[in-house]
C-alpha positions in Angstrom: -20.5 47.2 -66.5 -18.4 43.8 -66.7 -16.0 45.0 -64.9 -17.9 46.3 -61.9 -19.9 43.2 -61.9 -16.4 41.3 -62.1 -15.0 44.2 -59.0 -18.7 43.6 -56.6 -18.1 39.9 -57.1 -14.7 39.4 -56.4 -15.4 41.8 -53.2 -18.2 39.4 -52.6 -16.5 36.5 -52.9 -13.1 37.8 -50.4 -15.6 39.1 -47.8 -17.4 35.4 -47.8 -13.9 33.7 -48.1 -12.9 36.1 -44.9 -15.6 34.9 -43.1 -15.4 31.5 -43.7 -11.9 31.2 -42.5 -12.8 33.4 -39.3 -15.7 30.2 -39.0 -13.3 27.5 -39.4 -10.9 29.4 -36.5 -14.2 29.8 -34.3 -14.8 26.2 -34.9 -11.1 24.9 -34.3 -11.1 26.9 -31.4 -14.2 25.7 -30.3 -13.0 22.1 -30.8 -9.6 23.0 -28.9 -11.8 24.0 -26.4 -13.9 20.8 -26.3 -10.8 18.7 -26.0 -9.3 20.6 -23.5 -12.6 20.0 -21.4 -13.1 16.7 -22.2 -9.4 16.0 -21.2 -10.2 17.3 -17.7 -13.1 15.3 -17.6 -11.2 12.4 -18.1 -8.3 13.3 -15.6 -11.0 14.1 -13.2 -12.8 10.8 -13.7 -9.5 8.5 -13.1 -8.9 10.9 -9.9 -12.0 9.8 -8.5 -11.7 5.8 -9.3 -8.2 6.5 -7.8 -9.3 8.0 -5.0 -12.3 5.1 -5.0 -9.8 2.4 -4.6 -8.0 4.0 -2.2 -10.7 4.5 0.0 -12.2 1.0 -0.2 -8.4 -0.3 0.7 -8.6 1.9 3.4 -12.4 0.3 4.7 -10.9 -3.3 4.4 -7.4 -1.9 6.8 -10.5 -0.3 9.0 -13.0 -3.5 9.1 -9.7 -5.4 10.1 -8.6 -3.4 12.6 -12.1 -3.3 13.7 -12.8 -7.0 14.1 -9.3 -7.5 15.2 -10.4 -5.2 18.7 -7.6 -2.4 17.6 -10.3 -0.5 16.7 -13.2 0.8 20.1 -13.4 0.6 23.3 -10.9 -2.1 25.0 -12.0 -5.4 26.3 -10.7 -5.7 29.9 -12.7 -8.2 30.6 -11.9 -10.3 27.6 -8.5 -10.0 28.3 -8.9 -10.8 31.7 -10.3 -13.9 30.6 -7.6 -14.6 28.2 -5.1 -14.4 30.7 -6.5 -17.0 32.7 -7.1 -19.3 29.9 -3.6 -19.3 28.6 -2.0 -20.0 32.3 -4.3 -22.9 32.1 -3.6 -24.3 28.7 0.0 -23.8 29.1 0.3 -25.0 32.9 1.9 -21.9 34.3 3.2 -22.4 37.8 2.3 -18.6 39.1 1.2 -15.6 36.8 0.6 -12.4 38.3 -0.7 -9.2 36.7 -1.8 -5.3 37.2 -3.6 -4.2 34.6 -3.3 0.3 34.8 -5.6 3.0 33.4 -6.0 4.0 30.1 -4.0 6.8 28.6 -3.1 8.4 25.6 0.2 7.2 24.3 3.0 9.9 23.9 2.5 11.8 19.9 6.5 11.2 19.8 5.7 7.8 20.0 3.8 7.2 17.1 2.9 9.2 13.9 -0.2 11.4 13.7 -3.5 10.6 12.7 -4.6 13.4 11.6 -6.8 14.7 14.7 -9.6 11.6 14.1 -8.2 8.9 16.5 -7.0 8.8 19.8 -3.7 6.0 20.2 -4.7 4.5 23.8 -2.6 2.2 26.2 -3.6 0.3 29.0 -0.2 -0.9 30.4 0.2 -3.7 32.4 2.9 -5.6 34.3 3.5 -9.0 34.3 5.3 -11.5 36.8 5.3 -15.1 36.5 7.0 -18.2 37.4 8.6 -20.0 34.9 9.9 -23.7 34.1 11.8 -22.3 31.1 11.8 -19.2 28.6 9.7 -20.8 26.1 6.6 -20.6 28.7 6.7 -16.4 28.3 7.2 -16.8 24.2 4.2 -18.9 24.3 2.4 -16.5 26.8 3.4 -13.4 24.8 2.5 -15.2 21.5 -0.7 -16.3 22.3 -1.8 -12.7 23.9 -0.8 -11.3 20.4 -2.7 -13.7 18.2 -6.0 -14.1 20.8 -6.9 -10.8 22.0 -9.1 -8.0 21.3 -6.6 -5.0 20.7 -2.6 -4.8 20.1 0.2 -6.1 22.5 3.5 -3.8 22.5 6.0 -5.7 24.6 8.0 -3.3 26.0 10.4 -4.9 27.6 10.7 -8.5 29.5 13.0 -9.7 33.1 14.1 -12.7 33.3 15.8 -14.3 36.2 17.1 -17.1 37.9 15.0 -18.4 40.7 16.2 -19.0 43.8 16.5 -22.0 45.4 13.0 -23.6 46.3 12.2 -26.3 48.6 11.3 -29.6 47.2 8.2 -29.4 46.4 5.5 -32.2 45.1 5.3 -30.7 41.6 7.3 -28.6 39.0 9.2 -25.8 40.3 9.9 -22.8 38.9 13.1 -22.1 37.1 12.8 -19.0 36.0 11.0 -15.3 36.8 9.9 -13.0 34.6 9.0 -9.1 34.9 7.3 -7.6 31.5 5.7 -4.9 31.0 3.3 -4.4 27.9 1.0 -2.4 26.5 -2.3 -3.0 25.2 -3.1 -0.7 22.4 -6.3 0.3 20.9 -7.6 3.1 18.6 -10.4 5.0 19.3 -12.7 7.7 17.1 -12.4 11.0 19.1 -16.1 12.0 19.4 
C-alpha cells in the first residue's frame, strides 16, 4: 500500500509540477506580451510629441508668414501706398509703375504644396529715373523689408540717360526697367 501511495503521489506531484511550469510560460508570455505593448505605447507616445513639435514649428513659420502679408489676400493698396512713400523718402526724380493681375505662378517654378495653397504673383514693371544705382538697391530694399507679401526681382535695366537740358534741379543719370513680382500665398477654398 506504500508504494501505491508513494506511485499516486509522485503522479500527483509531476502533474502539479507540469502545470506549474505551463503557468510560469502563460505568465512569461503574458509579460512578453505586456512589454511588447507597452513598448508601442511608448514609441507611439514619442511619435505624437514628435509630431506635436513639429506642428507647433510649423504654426510659428504660418503666424509669420501670416503677419508678414505672404500669407491672404494681397494688399494693392498698401503697396500702392508704399511706393509712393519710398519715392518720397528717398527723393526719386521719376518712378513709374504697372501693377498686372493676379495669377498663379508656373508649378515648375516652385515646389508643391501639397494641393492646400495657391503660389500667386501680381507682376509689375517698374521704370524710374535715377541719380545713381544705389537709388534702385534702396527702392528694392525697402519694398522687401516694408511690404505686405514677397518681392521676387526678376530682373533689373539699367541705362545711361541721355543727355538732358539743364535743368533747375538734379537730373537723372540713370534709367531703370525691373520687373518684379509680388508673391503671396493663399488657402484654396
Amino acid at each position: 500500500m506504500g508504494v501505491v501511495l508513494f506511485i499516486v503521489l509522485a503522479a500527483a506531484g509531476a502533474a502539479i509540477a507540469a502545470l506549474s511550469g505551463k503557468a510560469v510560460n502563460d505568465a512569461n508570455k503574458a509579460n512578453q506580451q505586456a512589454k511588447t505593448a507597452k513598448d508601442t505605447a511608448r514609441s507611439k507616445v514619442a511619435r505624437a510629441a514628435e509630431e506635436a513639435s513639429t506642428l507647433r514649428e510649423k504654426i510659428v513659420v504660418y503666424q509669420a508668414l501670416q503677419s508678414r502679408g505672404i500669407i491672404g489676400q494681397e494688399h494693392r493698396l498698401d503697396w500702392i501706398e508704399k511706393i509712393r512713400k519710398i519715392k518720397e523718402a528717398h527723393k526719386l526724380l521719376d518712378l513709374n509703375y504697372e501693377l498686372g493681375p493676379q495669377q498663379p505662378i508656373k508649378a515648375d517654378v516652385v515646389a508643391p504644396s501639397g494641393n492646400a495653397f495657391d503660389i500667386m504673383a501680381s507682376p509689375m514693371k517698374l521704370q524710374m529715373a535715377l541719380l545713381h544705382e544705389d537709388d534702385l538697391l534702396g527702392l528694392l530694399s525697402d519694398l522687401r523689408n516694408g511690404i505686405q507679401g514677397y518681392i521676387r526681382v526678376n530682373h533689373c535695366d539699367i541705362e545711361r540717360a541721355g543727355a538732358a537740358p539743364p535743368a533747375a534741379g538734379p537730373t537723372a543719370q540713370l534709367r531703370a526697367k525691373c520687373d518684379i513680382d509680388w508673391i503671396t500665398v493663399r488657402e484654396k477654398s
